[in-house]
RODO-2510 file (C-alpha; in nm, 4 decimals, decimal comma):
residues 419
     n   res          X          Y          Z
     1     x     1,0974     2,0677     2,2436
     2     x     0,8000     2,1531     1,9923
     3     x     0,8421     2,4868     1,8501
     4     x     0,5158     2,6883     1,8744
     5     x     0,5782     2,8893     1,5480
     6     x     0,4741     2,6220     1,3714
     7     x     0,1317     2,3929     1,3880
     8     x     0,1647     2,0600     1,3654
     9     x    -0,0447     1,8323     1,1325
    10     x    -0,0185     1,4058     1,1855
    11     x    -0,0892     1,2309     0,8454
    12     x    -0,1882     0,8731     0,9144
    13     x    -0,2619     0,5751     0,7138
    14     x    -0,4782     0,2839     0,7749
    15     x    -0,4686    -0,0460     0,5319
    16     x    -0,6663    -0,3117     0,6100
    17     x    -0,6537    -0,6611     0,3809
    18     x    -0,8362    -0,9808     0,4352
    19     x    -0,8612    -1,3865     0,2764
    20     x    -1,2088    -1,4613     0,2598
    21     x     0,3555     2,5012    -0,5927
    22     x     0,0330     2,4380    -0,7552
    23     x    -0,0278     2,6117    -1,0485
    24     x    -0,2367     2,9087    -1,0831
    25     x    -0,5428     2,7979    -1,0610
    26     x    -0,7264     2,7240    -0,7328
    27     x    -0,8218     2,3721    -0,7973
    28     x    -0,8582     2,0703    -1,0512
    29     x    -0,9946     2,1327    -1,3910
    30     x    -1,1022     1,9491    -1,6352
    31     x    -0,8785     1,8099    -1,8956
    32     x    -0,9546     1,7917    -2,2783
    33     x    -0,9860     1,4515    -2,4150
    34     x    -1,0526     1,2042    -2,1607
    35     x    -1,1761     0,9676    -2,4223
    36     x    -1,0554     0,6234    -2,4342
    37     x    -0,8164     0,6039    -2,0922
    38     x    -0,9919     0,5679    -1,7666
    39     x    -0,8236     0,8526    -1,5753
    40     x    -0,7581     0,5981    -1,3267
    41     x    -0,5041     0,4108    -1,5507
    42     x    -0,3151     0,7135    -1,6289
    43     x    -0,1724     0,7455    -1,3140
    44     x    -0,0979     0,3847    -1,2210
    45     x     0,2308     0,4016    -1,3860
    46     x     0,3795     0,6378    -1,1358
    47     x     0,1518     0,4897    -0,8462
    48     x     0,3531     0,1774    -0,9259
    49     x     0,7000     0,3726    -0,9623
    50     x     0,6639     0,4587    -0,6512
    51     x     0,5700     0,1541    -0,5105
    52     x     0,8942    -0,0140    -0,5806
    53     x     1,0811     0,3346    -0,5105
    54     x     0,9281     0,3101    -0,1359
    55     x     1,0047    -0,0791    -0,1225
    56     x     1,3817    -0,0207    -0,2058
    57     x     1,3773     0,2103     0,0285
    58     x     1,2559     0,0512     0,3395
    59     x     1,4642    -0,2817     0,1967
    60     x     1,7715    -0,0883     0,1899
    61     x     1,7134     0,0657     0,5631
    62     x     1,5880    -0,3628     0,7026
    63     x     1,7748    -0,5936     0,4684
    64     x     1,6572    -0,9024     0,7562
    65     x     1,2967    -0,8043     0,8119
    66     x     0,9816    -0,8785     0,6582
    67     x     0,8155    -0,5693     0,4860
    68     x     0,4783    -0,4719     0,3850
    69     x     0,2451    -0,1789     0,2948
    70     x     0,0055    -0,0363     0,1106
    71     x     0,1732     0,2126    -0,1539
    72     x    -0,1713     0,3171    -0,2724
    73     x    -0,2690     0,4117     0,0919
    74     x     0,0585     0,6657     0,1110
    75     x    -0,0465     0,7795    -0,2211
    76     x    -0,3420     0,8776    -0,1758
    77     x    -0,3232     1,0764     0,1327
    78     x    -0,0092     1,2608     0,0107
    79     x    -0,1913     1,3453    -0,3374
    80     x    -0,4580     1,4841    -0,1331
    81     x    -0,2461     1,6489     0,1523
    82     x    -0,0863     1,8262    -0,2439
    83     x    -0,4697     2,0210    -0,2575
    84     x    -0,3283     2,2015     0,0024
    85     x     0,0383     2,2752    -0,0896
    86     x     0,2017     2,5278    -0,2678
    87     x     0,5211     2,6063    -0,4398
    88     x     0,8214     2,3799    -0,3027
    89     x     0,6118     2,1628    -0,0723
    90     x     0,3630     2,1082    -0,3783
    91     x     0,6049     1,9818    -0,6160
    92     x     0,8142     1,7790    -0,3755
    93     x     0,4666     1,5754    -0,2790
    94     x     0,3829     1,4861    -0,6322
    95     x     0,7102     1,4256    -0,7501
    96     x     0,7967     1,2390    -0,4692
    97     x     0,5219     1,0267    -0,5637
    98     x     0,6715     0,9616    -0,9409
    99     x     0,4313     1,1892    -1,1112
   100     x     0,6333     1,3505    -1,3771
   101     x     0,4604     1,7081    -1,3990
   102     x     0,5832     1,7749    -1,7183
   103     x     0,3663     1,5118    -1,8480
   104     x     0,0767     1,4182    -1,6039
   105     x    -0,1368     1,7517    -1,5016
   106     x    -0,2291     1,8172    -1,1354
   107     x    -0,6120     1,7879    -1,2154
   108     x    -0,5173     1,4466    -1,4040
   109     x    -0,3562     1,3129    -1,1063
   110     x    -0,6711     1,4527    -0,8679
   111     x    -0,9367     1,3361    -1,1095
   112     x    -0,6669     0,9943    -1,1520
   113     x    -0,7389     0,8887    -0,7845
   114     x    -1,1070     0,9874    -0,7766
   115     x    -1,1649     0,7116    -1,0427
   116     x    -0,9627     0,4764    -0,8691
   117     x    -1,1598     0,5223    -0,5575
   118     x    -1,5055     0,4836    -0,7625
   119     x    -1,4170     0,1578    -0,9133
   120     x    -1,2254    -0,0008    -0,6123
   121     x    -1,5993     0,0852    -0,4009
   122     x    -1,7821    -0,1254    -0,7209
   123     x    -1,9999    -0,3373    -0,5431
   124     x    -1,8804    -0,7080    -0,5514
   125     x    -2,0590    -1,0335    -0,4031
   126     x    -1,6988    -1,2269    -0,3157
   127     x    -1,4461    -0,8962    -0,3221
   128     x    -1,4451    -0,6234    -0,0679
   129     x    -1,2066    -0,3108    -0,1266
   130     x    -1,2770     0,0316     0,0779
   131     x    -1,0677     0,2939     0,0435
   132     x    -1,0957     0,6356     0,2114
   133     x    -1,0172     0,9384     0,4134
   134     x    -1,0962     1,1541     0,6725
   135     x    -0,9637     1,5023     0,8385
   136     x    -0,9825     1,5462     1,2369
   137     x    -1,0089     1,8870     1,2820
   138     x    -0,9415     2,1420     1,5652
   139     x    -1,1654     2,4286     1,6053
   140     x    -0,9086     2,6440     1,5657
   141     x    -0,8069     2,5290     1,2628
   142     x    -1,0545     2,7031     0,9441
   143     x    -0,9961     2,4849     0,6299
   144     x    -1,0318     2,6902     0,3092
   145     x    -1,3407     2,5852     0,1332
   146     x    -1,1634     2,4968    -0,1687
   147     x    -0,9563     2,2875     0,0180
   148     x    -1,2399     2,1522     0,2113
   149     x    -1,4597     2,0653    -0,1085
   150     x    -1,1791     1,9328    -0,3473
   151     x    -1,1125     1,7114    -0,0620
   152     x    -1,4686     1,5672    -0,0335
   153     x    -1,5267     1,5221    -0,3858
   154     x    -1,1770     1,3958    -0,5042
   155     x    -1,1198     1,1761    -0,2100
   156     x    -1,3973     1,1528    -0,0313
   157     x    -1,2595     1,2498     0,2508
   158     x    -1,4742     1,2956     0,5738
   159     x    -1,4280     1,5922     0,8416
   160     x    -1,4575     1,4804     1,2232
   161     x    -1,4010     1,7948     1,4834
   162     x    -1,1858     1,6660     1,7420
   163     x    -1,0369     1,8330     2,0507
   164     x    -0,6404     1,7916     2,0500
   165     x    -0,6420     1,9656     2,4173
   166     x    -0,7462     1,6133     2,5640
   167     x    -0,4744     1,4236     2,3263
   168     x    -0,6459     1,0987     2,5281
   169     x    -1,0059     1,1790     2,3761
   170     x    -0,8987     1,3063     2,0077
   171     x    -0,6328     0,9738     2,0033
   172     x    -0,9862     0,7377     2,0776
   173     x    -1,1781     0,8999     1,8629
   174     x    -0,9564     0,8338     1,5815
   175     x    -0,8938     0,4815     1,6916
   176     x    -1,2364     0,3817     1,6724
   177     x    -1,3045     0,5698     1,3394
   178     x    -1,0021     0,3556     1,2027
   179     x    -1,1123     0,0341     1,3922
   180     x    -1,4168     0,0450     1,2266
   181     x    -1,3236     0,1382     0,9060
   182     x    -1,0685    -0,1662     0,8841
   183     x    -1,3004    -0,4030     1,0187
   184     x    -1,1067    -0,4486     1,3654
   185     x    -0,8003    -0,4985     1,1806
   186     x    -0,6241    -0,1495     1,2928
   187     x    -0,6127    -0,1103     1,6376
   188     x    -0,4929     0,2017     1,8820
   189     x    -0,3139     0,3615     1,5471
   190     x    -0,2684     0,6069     1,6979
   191     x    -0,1524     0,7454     2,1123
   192     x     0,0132     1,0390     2,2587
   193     x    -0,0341     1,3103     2,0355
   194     x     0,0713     1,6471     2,0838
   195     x    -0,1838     1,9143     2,2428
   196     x    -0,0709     2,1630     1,9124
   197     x    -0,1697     1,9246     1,7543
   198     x    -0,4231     2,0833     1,4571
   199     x    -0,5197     1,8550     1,1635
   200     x    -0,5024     1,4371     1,1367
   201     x    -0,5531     1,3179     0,7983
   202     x    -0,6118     0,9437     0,7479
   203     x    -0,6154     0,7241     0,5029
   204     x    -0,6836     0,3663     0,4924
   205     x    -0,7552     0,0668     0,2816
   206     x    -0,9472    -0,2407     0,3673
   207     x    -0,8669    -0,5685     0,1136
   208     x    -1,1110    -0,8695     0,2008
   209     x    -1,0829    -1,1101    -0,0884
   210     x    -1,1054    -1,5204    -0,1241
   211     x    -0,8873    -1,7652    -0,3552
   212     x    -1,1082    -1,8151    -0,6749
   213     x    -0,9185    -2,1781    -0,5826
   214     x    -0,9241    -2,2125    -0,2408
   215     x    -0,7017    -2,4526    -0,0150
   216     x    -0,8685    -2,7492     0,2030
   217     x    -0,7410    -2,6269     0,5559
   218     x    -0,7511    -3,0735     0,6149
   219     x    -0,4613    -3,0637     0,4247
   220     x    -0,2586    -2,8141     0,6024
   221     x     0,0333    -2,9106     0,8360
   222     x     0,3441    -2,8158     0,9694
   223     x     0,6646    -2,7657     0,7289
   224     x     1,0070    -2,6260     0,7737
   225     x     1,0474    -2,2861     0,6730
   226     x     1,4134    -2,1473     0,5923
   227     x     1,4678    -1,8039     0,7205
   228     x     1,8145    -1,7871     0,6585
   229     x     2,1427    -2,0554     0,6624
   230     x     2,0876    -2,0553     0,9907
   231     x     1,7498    -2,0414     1,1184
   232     x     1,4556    -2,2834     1,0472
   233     x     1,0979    -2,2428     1,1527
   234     x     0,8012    -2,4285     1,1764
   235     x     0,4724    -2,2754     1,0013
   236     x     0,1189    -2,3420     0,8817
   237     x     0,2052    -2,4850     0,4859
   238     x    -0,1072    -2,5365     0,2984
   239     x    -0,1259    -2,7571    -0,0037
   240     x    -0,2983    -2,7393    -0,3309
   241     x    -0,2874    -2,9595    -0,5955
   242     x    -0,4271    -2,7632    -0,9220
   243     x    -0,4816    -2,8826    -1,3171
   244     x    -0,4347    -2,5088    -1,3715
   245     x    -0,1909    -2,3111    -1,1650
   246     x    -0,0044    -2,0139    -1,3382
   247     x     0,3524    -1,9895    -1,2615
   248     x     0,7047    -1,9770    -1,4596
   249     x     1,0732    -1,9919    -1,3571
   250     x     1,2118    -1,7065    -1,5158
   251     x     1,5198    -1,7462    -1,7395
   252     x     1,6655    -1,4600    -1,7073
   253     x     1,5918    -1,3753    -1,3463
   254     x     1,6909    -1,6468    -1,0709
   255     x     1,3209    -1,6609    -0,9055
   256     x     0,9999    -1,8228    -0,9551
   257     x     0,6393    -1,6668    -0,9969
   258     x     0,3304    -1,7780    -0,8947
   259     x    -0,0061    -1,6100    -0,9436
   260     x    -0,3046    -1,6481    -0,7400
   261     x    -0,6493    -1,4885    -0,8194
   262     x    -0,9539    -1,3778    -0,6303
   263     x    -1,2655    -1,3861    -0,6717
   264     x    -1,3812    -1,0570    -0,8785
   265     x    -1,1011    -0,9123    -1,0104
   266     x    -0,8169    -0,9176    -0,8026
   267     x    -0,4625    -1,1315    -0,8254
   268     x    -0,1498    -1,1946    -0,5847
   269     x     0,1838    -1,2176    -0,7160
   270     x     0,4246    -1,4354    -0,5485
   271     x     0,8032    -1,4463    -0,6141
   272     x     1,0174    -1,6865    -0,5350
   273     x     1,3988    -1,6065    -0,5747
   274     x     1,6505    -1,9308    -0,6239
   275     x     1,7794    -2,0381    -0,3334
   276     x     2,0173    -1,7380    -0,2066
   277     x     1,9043    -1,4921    -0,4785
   278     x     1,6906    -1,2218    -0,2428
   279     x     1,8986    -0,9536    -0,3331
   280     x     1,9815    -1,0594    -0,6627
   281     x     1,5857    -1,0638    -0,7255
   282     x     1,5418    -0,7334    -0,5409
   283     x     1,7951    -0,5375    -0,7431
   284     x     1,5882    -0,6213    -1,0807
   285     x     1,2235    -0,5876    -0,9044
   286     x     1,0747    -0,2691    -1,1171
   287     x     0,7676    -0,1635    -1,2431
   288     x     0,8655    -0,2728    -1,5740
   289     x     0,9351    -0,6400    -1,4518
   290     x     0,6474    -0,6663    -1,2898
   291     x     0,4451    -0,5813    -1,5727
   292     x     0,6845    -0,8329    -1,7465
   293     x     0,5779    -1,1607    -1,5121
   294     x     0,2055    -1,0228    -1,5510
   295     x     0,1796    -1,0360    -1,9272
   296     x     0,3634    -1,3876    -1,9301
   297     x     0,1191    -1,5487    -1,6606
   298     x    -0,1778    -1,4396    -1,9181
   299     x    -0,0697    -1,6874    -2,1423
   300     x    -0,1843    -2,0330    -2,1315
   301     x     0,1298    -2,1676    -2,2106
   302     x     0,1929    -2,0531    -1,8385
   303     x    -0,1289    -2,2396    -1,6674
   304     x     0,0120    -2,6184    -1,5867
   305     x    -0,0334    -2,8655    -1,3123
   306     x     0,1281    -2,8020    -0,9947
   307     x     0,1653    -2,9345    -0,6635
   308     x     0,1839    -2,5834    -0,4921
   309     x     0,2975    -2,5352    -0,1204
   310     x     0,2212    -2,2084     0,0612
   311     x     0,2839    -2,1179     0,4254
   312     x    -0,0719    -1,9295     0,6313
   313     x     0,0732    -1,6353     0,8197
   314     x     0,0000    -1,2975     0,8958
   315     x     0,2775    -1,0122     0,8620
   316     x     0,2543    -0,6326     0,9503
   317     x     0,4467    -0,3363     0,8981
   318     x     0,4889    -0,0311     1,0726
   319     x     0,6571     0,3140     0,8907
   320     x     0,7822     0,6843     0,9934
   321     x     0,6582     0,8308     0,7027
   322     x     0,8248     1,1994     0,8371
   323     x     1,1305     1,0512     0,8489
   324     x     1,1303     0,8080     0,5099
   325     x     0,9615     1,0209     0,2448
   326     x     1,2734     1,2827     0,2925
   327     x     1,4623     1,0584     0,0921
   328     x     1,2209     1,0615    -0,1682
   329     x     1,2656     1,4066    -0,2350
   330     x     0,9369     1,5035    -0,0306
   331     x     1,1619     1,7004     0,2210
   332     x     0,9968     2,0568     0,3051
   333     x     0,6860     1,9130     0,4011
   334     x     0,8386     1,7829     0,7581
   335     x     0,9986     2,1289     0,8268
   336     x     0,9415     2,4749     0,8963
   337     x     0,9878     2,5732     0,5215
   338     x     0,6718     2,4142     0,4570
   339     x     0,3660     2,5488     0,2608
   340     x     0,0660     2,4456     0,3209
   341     x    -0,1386     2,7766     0,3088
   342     x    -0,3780     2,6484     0,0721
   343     x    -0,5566     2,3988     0,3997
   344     x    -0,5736     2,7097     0,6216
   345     x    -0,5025     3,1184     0,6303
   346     x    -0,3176     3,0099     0,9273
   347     x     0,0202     2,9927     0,7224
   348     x     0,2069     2,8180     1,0055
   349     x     0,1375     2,4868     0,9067
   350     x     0,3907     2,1785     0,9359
   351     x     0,3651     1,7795     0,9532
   352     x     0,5694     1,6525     1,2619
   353     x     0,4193     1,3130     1,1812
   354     x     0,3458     1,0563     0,9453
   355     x     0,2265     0,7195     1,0649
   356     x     0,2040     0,4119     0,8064
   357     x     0,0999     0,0804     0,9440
   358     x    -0,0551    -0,2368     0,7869
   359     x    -0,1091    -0,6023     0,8481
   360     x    -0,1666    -0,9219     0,6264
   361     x    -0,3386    -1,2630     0,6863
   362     x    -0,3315    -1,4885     0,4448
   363     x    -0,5363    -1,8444     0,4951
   364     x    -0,6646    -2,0971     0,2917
   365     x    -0,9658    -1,9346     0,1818
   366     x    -0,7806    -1,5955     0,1085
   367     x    -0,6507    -1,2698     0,2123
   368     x    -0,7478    -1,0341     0,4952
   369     x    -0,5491    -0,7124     0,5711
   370     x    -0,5277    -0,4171     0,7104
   371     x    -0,3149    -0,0982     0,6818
   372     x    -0,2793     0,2620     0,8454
   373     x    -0,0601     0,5862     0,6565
   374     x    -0,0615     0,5712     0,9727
   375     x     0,7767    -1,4937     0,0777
   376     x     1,0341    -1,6122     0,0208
   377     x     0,9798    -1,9397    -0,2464
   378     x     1,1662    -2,1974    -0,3133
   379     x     1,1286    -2,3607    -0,6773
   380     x     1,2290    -2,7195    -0,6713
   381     x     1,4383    -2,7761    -1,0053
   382     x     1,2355    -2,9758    -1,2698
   383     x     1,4957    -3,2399    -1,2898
   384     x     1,3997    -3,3551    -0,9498
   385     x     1,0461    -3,2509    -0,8802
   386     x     0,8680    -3,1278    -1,1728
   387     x     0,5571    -2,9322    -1,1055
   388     x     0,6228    -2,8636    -0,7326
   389     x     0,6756    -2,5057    -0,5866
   390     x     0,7637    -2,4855    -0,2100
   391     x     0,7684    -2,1757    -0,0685
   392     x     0,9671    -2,2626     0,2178
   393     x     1,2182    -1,9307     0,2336
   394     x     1,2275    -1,6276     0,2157
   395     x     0,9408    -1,4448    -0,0873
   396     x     0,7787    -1,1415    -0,2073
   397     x     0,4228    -1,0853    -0,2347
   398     x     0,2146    -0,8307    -0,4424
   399     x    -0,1679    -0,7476    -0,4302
   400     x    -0,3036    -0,6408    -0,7221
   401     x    -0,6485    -0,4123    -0,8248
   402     x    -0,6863    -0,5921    -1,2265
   403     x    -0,8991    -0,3038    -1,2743
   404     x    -0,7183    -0,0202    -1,1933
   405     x    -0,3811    -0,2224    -1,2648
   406     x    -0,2382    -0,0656    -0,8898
   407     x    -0,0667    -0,2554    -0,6451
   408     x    -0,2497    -0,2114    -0,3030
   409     x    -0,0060    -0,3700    -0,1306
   410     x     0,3984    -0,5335    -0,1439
   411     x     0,5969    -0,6832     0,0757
   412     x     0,8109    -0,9388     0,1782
   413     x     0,8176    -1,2359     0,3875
   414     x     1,1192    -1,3000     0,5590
   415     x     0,9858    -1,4891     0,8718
   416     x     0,6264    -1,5476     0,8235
   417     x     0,6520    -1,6778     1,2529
   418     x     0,6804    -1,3300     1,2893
   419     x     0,3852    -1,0852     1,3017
***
């Protein structure tokens, strides 16, 4: 039964891809000597810490099922949901985030995201990325103006007043704003919320990007996929056949890599693990070897000729944020020792929950997705088939913002049959 001491808040994220205490002072500030480092890339580091941090989660918890989500749509609404924390609950958010707050100031992670929003919403004739926010509100519910403007200008966060009373009307109203935010790619996020309910914050991402090489769909056909020992499907596999294709079989680690660029500055990673090497490939899979396979695949050395072989499928994931950030340290937040007093005078304040959801398509002429906070490869040894790369089992998959260097979205494909 709810407790009515305390007044519940739902944080929800949207994501939505597509192919073709605080300190003492009241707010940010400005840092000294923001010279030669776009604020933006200061804080990818720890936005892709915890990208992997979340991944091994979630992997650990569904060793068999395919995973994805957008870590910079959880980041983002939890660095903003920090505006309003205090004490405990404040430093739990950003550290469960991988900010170090010995080294990264609060108004450098604040003033971090805000850049990343402005050059994500660059204008671009062939790549779409929208990323944004908004608070449903009860009337009840005063926000503190410095809670309310921070919001707006750091995040661009929009305010909607919605009436929780009729939990049918405030759950539509929010469905459509995320429906039309994602393009149609989000649907009914969100249903049967609580009449206490006070405050939904949202955050969602929309990805609509093409191949810079795209595939012929004439050529595409159905291909045995290899879930497991056991289990064989039938998808979609496209079929390129490229002069130029960057991709190495790592030496060190059992798995192939393949990368795949968009039009205007955007990539995809995908990693292929040897033949029984998921977890082998997972165990290794940090920040620091990502950034590893990304500075090899610069080199020409990497671009070759390949006969590449990709499967079309669309994956989604679904998350209980409430009940996975815990083990990330972000604990307080979900419970009645939380502080939030710096949304609301109404001290009360407590999350009972947090919604993630997102969804991937992936075609021959690119990506679409879609996500709400709310592959496996196989590398056909050289002896036998040089230049071929089947991805025909199980594989990972990461999106990638080149400018900002963040990950907007990882997963895994387990069972790309499976949406």
């Amino acid at each position: 039964m709810q407790r009515a001491d305390r007044l519940p808040l739902v944080l929800l994220g949207l994501l939505a891809l597509s192919h073709g205490g605080r300190g003492q002072a009241d707010g940010p500030q400005e840092g000294p000597g923001a010279e030669e480092v776009s604020p933006s890339l200061k804080i990818a580091p720890s936005n892709t810490a915890f990208a992997f941090n979340f991944y091994h989660l979630v992997a650990s918890l569904n060793p068999g099922s395919n995973i994805f989500f957008s870590p910079l749509s959880i980041s983002a609404a939890y660095a903003m949901l920090a505006l309003g924390a205090r004490e405990d609950t404040w430093a739990q958010i950003l550290q469960g985030l991988a900010f170090n707050l010995t080294d990264t100031s609060e108004p450098d992670v604040h003033q971090g995201f805000q850049d990343l929003l402005h050059t994500l919403h660059r204008p671009h004739d062939q790549l779409e990325t929208r990323m944004g926010s908004a608070l449903f509100l009860s009337q009840g519910l005063p926000l503190r103006p410095r809670f309310q403007n921070d919001t707006a200008a750091l995040y661009g966060s929009s305010l909607f007043p919605a009436d929780f009373l009729d939990s049918e009307g405030a759950a539509q109203l929010i469905n459509n704003h995320v429906r039309k935010e994602t393009r149609g790619k989000i649907d009914n996020l969100v249903s049967g919320l609580s009449p206490q309910t006070v405050m939904v914050l949202v955050n969602y991402i929309y990805f609509k990007g093409q191949w810079k090489n795209p595939f012929s769909p004439h050529v595409t056909k159905p291909q045995d996929f290899h879930v497991d020992e056991n289990t064989v499907v039938k998808v979609p596999m496209m079929f390129q056949n490229q002069d130029n294709q960057w991709y190495l079989h790592d030496k060190h680690v059992p798995c192939s890599v393949l990368r795949l660029d968009y039009k205007g500055g955007a990539r995809a990673l995908f990693i292929l693990p040897d033949p029984g090497k998921m977890a082998q490939v997972e165990e290794v899979l940090t920040p620091e070897m990502l950034g590893r396979w990304s500075s090899l695949l610069e080199k020409r050395s990497y671009s070759r000729k390949l006969w590449l072989y990709l499967p079309k499928f669309s994956i989604s994931g679904s998350y209980s944020l409430d009940q996975l950030l815990p083990r990330l340290g972000i604990r307080d937040l979900f419970s009645r020792q939380a502080n939030l007093s710096g949304i609301s005078a109404r001290e009360n304040l407590m999350v009972s929950k947090s919604v993630h959801k997102a969804v991937l398509d992936v075609d021959e002429a690119g990506t679409e997705a879609a996500a709400a906070t709310s592959l496996s490869f196989t590398f056909f040894s050289a002896t036998r088939s040089p230049g071929i790369l089947m991805f025909n089992r199980p594989f990972l998959v990461a999106i990638l913002s080149t400018d900002t260097q963040s990950i907007l979205f990882l997963g895994k494909v387990v069972n790309p049959t499976k949406p």
